[in-house]
C-alpha positions, -999 to +999 in steps of 0.1 A: +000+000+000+016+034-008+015+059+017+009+097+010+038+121+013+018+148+022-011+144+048-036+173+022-033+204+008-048+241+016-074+260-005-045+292-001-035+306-029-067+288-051-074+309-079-108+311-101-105+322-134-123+327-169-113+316-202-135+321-232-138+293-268-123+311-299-135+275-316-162+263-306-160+229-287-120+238-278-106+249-244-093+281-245-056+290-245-058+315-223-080+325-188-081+353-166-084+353-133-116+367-115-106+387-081-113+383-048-131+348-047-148+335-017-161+302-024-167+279-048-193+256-040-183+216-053-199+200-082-213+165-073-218+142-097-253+125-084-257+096-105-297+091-114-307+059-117-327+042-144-358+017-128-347-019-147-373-038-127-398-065-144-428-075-134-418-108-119-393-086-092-401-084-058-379-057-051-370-028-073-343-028-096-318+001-112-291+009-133-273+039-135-279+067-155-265+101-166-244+116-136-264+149-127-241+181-119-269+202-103-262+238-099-232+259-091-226+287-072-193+309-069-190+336-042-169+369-049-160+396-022-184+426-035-161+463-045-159+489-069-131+472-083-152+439-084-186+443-101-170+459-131-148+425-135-174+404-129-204+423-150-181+425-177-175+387-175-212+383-177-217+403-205-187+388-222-202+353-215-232+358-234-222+379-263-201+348-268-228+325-264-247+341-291-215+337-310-222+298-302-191+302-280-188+291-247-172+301-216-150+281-190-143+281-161-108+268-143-099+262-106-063+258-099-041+254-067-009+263-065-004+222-049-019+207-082-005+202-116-040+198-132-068+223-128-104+214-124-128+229-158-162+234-158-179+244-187-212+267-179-232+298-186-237+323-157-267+345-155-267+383-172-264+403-137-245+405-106-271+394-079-284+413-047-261+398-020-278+390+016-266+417+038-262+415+075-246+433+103-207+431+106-201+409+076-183+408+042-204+418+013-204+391-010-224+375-039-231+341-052-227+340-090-247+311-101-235+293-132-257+266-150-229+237-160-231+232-198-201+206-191-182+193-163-145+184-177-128+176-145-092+176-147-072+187-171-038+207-180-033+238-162-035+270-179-017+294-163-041+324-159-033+358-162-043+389-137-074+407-151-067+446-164 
């Protein structure tokens, strides 16, 4: 049995970033990162199951089916310098997407060779965060998955302008 050299990893230094198709059904070549993420909810992969029983079973039978991704949320610190990046990033999305485009999405740690890439499309405006006393503002971003990847090469992403 082999035994781990490490005991885990940190989320520190995890970066979220963007990347956008220039052909369609590629991985883009190049992402940029989104500032001042919060946290990035996981993506299960529930798998549904498919009801196989016949008529002479007592009990109920299944197969598996298609895995099911769910939704996906990402959380982003709220600024001036923020909801520029991140309204622009919508809007970018879906001018894309009418373009028959899509956009990416990459997670990489600094303690991973591969990154994790999720394919989705993200709604059209920065949402109303829930506001309460002495605590960050933040703001969920949800993101329907068009594609879960997984892992894949790392792309090193660049700082957004």
């Amino acid at each position: 049995m082999a035994t781990a050299t490490i005991p885990g990893i940190s989320t520190l230094g995890v970066t979220f970033s963007v990347g956008y198709e220039t052909t369609s059904g590629k991985k883009p070549t190049s992402f940029e990162i989104l500032p001042r993420c919060n946290d990035i909810a996981e993506i299960t992969l529930e798998t549904e199951t498919i009801d196989a029983s016949a008529l002479e079973d007592m009990t109920s039978r299944y197969i598996a089916g298609r895995a099911d991704t769910g939704t996906w949320d990402v959380t982003f610190n709220l600024t001036n310098e923020t909801i520029p990046i991140l309204q622009e990033m919508l809007e970018t999305s879906n001018e894309k997407l009418a373009t028959n485009l899509r956009t990416w999405f990459q997670i990489s740690s600094p303690y991973l060779t591969d990154s994790f890439f999720v394919v989705g499309q993200p709604g059209t405006k920065i949402p109303l965060p829930a506001i309460a006393q002495n605590e960050l503002l933040t703001g969920a971003i949800s993101i329907a998955i068009d594609e879960y990847i997984g892992t894949d090469t790392k792309v090193e992403p660049t700082a957004g302008e």
